[in-house]
GUMI-985516 format. One line per 4 residues: number of its first residue (from 1); their letters; for each residue x, y, z of N, C-alpha, C. Coordinates in steps of 0.001 Angstrom, whole numbers, plus 500000, padded with zeros to 6 digits. Layout:
NUM	a	X/Y/Z/X/Y/Z/X/Y/Z  ... .
This chain:
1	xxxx	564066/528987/520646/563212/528318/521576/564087/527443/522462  564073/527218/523800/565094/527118/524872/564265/524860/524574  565200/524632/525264/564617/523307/525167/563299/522643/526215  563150/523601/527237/562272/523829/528095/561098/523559/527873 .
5	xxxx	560930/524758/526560/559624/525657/525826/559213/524642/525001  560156/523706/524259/560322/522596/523326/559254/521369/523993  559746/521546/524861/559176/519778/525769/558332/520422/526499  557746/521063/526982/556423/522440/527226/555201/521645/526129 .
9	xxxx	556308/521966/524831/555081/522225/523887/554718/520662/523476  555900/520411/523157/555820/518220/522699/554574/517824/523626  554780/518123/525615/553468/517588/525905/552418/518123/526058  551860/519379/525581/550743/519616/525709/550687/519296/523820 .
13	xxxx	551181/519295/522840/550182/518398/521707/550133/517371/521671  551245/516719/522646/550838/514849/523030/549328/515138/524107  549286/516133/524788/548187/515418/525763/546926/515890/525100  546909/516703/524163/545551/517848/522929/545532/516543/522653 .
17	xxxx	546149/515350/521847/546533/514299/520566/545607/513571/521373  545920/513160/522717/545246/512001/523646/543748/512670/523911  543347/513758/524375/542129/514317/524590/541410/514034/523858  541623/514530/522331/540653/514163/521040/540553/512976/520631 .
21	xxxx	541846/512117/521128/541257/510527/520716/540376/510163/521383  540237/510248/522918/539756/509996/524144/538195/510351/523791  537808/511554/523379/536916/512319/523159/535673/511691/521606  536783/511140/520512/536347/511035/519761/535811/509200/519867 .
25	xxxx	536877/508254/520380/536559/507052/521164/534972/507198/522122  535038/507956/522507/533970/507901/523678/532809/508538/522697  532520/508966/521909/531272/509256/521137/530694/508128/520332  531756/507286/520189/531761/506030/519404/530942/505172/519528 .
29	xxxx	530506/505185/521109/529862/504000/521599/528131/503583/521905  527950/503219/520884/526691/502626/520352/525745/502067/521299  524409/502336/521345/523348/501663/522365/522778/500450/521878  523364/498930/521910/522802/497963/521614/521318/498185/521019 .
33	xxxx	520950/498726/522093/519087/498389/521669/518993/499487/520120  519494/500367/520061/519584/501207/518762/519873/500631/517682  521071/499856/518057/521519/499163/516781/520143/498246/516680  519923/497770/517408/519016/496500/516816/517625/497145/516186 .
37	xxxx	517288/498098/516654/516176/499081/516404/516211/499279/514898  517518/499981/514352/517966/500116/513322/518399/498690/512270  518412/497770/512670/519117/496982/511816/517527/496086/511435  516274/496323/511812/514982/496371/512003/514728/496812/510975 .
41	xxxx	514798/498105/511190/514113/499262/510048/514865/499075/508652  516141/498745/508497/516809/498771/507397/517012/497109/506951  515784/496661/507004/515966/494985/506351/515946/494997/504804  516804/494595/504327/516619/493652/502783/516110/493226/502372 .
45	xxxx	515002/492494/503105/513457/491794/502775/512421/492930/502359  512395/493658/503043/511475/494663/503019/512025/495945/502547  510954/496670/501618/511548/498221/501617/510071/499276/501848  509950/500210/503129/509277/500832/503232/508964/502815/502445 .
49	xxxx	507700/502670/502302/507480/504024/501567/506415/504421/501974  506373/505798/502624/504953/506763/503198/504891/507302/502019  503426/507571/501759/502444/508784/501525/502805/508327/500030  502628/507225/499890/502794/506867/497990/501405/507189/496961 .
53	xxxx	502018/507369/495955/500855/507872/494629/501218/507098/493489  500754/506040/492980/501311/504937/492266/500518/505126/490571  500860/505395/489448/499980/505661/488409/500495/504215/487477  499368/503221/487218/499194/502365/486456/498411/502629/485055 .
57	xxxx	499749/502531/483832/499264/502742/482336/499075/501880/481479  498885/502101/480394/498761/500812/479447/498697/501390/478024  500011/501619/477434/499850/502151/476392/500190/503532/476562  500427/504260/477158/500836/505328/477527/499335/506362/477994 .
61	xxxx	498307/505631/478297/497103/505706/478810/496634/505439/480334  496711/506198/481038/496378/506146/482504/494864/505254/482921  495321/504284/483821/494119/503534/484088/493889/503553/484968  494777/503250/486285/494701/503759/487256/495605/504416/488539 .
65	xxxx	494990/504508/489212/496004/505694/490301/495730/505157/491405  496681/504865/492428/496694/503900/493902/497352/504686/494920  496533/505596/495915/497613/505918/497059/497135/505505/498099  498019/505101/498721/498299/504566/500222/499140/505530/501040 .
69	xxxx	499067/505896/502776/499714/506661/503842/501072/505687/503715  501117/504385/503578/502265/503066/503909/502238/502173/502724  503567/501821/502195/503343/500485/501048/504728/500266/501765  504837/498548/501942/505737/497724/502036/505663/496874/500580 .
73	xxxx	507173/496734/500408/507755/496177/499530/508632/494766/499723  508042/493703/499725/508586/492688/500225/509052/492115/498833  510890/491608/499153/511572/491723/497926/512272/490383/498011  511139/489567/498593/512019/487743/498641/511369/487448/497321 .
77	xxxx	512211/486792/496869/511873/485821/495299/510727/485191/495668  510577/483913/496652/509803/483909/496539/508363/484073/496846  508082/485264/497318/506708/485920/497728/506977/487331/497067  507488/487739/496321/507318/489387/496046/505637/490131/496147 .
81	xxxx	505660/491044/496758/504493/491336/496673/504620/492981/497732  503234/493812/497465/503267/495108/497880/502172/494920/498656  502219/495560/499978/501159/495253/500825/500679/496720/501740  499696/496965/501357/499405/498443/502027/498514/498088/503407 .
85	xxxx	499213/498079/504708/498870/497837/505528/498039/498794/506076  497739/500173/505562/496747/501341/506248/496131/501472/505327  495876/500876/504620/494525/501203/503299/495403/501789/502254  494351/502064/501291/494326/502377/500228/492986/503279/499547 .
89	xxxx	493299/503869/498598/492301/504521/497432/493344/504179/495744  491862/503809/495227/492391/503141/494041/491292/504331/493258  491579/504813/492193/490801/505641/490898/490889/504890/489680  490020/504197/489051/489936/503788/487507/489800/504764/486180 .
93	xxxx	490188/504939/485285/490312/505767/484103/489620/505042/483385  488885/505616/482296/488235/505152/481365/489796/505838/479644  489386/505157/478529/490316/506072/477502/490497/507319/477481  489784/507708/477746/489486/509535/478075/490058/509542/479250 .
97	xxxx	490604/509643/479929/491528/509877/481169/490219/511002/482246  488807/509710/481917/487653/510387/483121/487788/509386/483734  487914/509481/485254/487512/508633/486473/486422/508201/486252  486315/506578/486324/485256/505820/485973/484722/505294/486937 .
101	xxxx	485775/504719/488745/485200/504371/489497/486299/504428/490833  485948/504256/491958/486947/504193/492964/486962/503227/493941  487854/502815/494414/487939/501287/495442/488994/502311/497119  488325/501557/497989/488264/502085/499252/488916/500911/499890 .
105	xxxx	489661/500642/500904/489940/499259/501270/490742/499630/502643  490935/499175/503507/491980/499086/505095/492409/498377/504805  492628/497419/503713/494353/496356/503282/494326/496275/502459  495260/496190/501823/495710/494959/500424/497136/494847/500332 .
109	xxxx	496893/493730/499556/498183/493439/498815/498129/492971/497296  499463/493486/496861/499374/492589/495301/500598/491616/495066  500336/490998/494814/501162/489521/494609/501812/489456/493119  503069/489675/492754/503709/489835/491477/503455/488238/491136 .
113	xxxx	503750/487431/491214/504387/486452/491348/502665/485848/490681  501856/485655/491457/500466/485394/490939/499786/486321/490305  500147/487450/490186/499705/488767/489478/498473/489100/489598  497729/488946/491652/496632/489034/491651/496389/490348/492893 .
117	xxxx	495505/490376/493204/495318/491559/493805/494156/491856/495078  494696/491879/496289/493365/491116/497164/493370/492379/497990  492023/492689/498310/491780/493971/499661/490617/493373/500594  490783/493896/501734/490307/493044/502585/489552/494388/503896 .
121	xxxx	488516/494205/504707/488102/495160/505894/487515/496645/504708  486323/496474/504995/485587/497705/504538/485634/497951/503093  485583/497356/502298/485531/497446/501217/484826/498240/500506  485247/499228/499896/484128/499907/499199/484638/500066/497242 .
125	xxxx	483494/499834/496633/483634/500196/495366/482712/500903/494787  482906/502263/493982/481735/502829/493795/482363/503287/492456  481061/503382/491113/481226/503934/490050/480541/505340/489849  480683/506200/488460/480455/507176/487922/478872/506253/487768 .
129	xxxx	478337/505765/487451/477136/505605/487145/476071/504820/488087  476694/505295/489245/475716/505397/490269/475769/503670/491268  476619/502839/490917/476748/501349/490793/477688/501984/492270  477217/500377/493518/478220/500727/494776/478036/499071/495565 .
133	xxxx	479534/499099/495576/479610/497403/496302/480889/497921/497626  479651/496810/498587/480501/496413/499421/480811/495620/500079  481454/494891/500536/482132/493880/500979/483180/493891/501948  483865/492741/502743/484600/492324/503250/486120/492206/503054 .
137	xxxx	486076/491620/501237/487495/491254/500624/486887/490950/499076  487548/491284/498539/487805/491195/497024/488300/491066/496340  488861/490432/495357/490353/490027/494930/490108/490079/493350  491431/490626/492824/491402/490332/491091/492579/489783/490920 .
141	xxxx	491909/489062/489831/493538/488252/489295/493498/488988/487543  494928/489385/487403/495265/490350/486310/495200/489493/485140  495589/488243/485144/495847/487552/483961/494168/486996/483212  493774/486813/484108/492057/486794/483816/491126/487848/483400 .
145	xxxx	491805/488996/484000/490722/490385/484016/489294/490171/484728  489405/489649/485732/488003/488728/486395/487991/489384/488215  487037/490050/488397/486993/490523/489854/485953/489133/490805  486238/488891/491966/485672/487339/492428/486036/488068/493990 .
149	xxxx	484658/487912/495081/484884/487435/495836/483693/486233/496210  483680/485264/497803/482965/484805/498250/482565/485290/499030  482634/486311/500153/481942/487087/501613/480846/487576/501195  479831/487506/501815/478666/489004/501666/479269/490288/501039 .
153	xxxx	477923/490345/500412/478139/491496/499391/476726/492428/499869  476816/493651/499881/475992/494379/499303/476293/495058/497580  475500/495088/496695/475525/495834/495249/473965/496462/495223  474636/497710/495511/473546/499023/494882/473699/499339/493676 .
157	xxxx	472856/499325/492897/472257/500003/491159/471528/500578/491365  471306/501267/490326/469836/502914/490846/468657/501648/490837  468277/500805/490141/467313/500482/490373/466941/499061/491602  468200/498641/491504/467995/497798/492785/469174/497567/494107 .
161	xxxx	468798/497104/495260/469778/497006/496251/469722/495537/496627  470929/494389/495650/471328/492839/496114/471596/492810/497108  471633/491988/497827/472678/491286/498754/472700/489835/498641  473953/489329/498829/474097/487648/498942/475856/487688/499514 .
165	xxxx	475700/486779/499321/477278/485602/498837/477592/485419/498084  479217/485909/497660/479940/485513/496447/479757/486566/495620  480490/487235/494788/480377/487860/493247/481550/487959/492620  480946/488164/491303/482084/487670/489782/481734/489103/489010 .
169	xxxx	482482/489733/488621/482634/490458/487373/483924/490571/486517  483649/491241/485571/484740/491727/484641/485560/492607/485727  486512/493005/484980/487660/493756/485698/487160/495255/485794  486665/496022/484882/485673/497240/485506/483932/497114/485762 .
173	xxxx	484174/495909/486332/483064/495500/487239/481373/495357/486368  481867/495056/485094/480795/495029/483950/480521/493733/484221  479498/493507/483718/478332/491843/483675/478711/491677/485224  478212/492171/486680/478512/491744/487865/477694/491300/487999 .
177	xxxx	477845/490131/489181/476220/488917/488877/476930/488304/490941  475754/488656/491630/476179/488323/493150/475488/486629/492773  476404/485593/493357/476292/484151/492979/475250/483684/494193  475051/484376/495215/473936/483460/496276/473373/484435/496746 .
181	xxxx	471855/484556/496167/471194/486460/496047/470390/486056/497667  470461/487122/498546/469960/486458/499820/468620/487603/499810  468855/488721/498842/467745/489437/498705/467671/490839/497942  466751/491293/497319/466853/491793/495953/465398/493050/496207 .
185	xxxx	466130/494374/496502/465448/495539/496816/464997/496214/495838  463516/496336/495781/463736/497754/494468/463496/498961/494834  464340/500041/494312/464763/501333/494826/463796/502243/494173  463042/502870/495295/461599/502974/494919/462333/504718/494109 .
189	xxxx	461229/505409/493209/461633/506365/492739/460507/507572/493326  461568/508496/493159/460891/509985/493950/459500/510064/493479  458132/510691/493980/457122/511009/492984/457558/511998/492614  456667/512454/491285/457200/514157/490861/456351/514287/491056 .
């Protein structure tokens, strides 16, 4: 190889060497607003999850089942808590792993920390035995086993249709008692 051919070749893989740096430099360069877009979506406070199916046991006994389209996971000490900002469907189990009742809601959240549990906008609760409440917002606190709200209520039973202010039950909505009855329907029955 003549020394010509030599220094020929030295600068065309010095100027290949410079192209691809040049090339690979210039892809490099980041759109502010992206980054910030991104550094958004990927916070530490928060951890996001679509299309969740959540199964709550007890004993190795299914009680209940929670899906939400969205659950945020807010992971500060002090507020931990899961907040389903597009609703929810909740299913209750009885020991027999039969659906006993279902809860309908456009929010909630649950609060580790107070270990309570609040849904809020359209509330619906309806059982296997014909029992249907609805409301505004509703909240349980776990350590009590005690369901409580104060908003208007409607509670349908086959034989009557409440309404008031305020209600208290057990946690599968047994002994429910509306605290300010504003009026008390009886649900007339078919003739035969």
């Amino acid at each position: 190889m003549t020394n010509r051919s030599f220094a020929f070749l030295q600068y065309f893989t010095l100027a290949a060497a410079f192209l691809a740096v040049a090339f690979l430099c210039s892809s490099c360069v980041n759109d502010p607003a992206d980054v910030a877009h991104l550094r958004e979506q990927l916070s530490d406070k928060v951890e996001t999850a679509d299309g969740i199916r959540t199964i709550f046991s007890d004993s190795g006994m299914v009680r209940a089942v929670i899906e939400a389209p969205v659950m945020l996971n807010y992971l500060e000490k002090a507020d931990q808590r899961q907040e389903f900002p597009e609703g929810l469907v909740a299913t209750f189990y009885d020991e027999f792993n039969q659906p006993t009742s279902t809860l309908v809601a456009n929010w909630g959240v649950y609060r580790k920390r107070e270990r309570t549990v609040t849904v809020r906008d359209s509330v619906v609760w309806e059982s296997v035995d014909l029992q249907r409440l609805e409301t505004e917002e509703l909240n349980w606190d776990e350590k009590t086993g005690r369901i409580h709200t104060n908003k208007f209520v409607v509670l349908r039973q086959p034989q009557y249709v409440i309404t008031g202010y305020g209600l208290e039950a057990d946690q599968n909505f047994s002994n429910a008692r509306v605290l300010q009855v504003d009026g008390r329907i009886p649900m007339s029955r078919p003739k035969e």
